[in-house]
C-alpha positions as CSV (number, residue, x, y, z in Angstrom):
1,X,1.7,-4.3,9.5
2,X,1.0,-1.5,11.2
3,X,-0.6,0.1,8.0
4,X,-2.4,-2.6,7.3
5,X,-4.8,-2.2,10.8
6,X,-4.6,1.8,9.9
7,X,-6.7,1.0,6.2
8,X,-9.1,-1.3,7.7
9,X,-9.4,-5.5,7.4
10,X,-13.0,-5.1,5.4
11,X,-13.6,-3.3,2.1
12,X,-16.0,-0.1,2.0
13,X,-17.2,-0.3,-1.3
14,X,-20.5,-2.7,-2.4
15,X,-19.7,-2.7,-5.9
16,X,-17.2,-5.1,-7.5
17,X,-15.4,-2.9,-9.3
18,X,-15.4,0.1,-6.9
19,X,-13.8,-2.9,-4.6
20,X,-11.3,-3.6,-7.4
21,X,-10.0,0.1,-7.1
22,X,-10.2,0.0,-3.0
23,X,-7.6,-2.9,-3.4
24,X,-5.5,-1.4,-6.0
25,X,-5.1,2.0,-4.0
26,X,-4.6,0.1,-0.9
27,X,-1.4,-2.0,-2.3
28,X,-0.2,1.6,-3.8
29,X,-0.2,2.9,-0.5
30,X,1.3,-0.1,1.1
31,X,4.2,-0.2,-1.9
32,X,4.8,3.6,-1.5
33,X,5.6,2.6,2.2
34,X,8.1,-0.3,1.2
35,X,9.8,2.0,-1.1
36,X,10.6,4.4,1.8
37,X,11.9,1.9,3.8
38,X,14.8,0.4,1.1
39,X,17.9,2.3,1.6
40,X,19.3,3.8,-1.3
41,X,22.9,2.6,-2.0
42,X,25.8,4.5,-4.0
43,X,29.4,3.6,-4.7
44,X,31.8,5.4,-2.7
45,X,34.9,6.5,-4.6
């Protein structure tokens, strides 16, 4: 959640589609963090 407040609650862009992007970088970002926080598991053995 932290990140969340880090990126801002409002959108910078005026334009639709610029706001479209703004959003689409913003959940990369956000999914690039929840992949670094899912262990990776092997099998021992």
């Amino acid at each position: 959640m932290h990140c969340v407040k880090l990126m801002g609650q409002s959108l910078m862009a005026r334009d639709f589609d610029r706001q479209v992007a703004e959003i689409q970088v913003r959940i990369a970002v956000l999914n690039r963090y929840t992949a670094l926080g899912i262990p990776v598991t092997v099998p021992a053995g």
